[in-house]
C-alpha positions as CSV (number, residue, x, y, z in Angstrom):
1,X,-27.8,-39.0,3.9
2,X,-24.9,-37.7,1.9
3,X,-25.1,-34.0,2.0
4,X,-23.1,-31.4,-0.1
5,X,-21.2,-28.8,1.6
6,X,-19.9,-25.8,-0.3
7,X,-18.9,-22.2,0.2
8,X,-16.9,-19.0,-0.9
9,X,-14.1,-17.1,1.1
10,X,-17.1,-15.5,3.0
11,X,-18.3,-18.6,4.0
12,X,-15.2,-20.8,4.7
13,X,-14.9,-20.2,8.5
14,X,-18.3,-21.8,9.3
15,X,-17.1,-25.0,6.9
16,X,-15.3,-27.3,9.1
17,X,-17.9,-26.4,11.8
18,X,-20.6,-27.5,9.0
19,X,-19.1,-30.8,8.1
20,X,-18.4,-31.5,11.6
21,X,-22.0,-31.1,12.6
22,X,-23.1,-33.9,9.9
23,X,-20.9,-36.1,10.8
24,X,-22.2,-35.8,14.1
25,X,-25.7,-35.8,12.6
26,X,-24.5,-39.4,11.1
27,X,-24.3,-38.3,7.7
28,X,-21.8,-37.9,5.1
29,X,-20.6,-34.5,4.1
30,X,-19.4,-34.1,0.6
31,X,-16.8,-31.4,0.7
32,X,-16.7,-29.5,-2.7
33,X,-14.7,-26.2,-1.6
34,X,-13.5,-23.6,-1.6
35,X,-10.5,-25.0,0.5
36,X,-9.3,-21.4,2.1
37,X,-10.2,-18.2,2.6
38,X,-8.3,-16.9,-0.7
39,X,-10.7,-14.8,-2.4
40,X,-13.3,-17.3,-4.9
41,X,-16.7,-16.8,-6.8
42,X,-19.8,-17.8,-4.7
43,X,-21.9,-18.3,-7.9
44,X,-19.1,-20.9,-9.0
45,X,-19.7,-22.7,-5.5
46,X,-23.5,-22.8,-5.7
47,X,-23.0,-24.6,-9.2
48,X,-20.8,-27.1,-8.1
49,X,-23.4,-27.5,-5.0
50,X,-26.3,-27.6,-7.1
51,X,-24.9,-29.9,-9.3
52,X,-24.1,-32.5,-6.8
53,X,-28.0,-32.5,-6.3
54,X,-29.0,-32.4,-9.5
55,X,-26.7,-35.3,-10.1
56,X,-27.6,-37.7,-7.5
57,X,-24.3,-37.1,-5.6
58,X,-26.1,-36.0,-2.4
59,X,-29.4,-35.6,-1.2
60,X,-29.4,-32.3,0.3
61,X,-26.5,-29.1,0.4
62,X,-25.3,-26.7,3.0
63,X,-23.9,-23.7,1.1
64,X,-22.4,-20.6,2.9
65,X,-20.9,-17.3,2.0
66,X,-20.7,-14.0,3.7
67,X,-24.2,-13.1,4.0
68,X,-26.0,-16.3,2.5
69,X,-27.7,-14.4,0.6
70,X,-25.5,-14.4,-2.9
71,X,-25.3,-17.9,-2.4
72,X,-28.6,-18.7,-2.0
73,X,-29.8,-16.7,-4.9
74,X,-27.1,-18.3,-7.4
75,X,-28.7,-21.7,-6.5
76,X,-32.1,-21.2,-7.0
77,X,-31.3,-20.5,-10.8
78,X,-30.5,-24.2,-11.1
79,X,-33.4,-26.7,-11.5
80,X,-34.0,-28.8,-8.7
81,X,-31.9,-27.2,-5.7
82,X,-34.5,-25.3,-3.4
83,X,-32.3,-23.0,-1.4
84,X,-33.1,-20.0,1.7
85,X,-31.1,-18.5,3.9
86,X,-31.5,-19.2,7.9
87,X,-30.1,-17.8,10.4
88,X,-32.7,-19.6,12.9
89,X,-33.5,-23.1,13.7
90,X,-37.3,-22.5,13.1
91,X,-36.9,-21.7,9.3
92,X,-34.1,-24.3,9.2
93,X,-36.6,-27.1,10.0
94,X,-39.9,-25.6,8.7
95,X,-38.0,-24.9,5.2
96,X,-37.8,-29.1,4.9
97,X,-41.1,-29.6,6.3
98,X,-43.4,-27.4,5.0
99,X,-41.6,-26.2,1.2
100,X,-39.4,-29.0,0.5
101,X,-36.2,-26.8,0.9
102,X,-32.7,-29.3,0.2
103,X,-30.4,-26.3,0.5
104,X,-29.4,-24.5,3.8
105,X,-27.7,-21.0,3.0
106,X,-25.9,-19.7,5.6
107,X,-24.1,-16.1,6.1
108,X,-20.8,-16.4,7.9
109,X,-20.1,-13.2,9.0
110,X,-24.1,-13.1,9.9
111,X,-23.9,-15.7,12.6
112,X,-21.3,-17.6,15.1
113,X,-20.0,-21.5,14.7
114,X,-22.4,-22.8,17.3
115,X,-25.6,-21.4,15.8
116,X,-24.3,-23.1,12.3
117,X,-24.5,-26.4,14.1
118,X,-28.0,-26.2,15.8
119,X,-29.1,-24.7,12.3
120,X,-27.3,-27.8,10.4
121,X,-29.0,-30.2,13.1
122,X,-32.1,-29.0,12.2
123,X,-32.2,-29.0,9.2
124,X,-31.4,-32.6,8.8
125,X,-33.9,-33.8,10.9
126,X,-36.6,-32.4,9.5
127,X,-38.3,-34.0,6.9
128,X,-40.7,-33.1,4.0
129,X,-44.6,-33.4,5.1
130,X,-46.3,-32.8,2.3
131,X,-47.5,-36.2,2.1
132,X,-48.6,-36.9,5.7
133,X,-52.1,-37.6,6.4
134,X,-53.4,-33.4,7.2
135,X,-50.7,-31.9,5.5
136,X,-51.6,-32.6,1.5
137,X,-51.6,-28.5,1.4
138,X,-47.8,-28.8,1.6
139,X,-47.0,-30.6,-1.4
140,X,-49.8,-28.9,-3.1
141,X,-47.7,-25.4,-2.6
142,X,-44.6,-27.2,-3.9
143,X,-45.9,-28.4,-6.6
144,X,-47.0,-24.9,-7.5
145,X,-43.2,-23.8,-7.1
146,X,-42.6,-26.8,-9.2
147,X,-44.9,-25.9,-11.7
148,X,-43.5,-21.7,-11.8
149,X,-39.6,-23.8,-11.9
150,X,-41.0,-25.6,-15.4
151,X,-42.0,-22.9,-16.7
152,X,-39.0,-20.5,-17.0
């Protein structure tokens, strides 16, 4: 999977952790900034994020600030990118699995370098079960999100 990576000055010291845990992962990491810890926009970041996924440039994002929590609300404005903040592998996974989630927000000054990477592992092994035999009520909830998305 090719998977977007962006963040703001908040967010910058987890990045190289980040990419380096998806290329561990065996996936490509798509690097679209901020490049130091010089003082940027998150909203500006989640953009260029979301639209890498809008675009068909990568399959899923990993977008970080200070908190995660500007970050992830800036990218749930845009169509299509399904964003929440984890600072546990549970909700890291469970997001994919169970709502569909293709954007892991993370807080940097919230959590250390080696809880980034199990959260990053987990997220990328996880897949979306709405469509396994058992689990139609997944999709069935997404597509209700999906449905309150075209509405707006």
């Amino acid at each position: 999977m090719k998977i977007a990576v962006a963040c703001d000055h908040g967010g910058f010291p987890l990045k190289e952790t980040v990419i380096e845990a998806i290329r561990a992962a065996g996936h490509e990491a798509l690097d679209l900034g901020t490049y130091s810890a010089e003082s940027v926009d998150y909203p500006d970041y989640a953009e260029k994020l979301g639209r890498a996924i809008q675009n068909g440039e990568a399959e899923r994002g990993v977008l970080m600030c200070g908190s995660g929590v500007g970050a992830s609300i800036a990218a749930n404005k845009m169509r299509g990118v399904y964003a929440a903040i984890c600072h546990d592998t549970y909700s890291a996974h469970q997001g994919v699995e169970h709502d569909d989630m293709n954007v892991l927000c993370m807080g940097a000054r919230i959590i250390g370098p080696a809880l980034a990477a199990e959260l990053v592992n987990a997220f990328l092994a996880a897949r979306f079960t709405g469509h396994d035999p058992g689990q139609e009520r997944h999709a069935r909830r997404v597509g209700k999100v999906r449905a309150l998305e075209a509405a707006r």
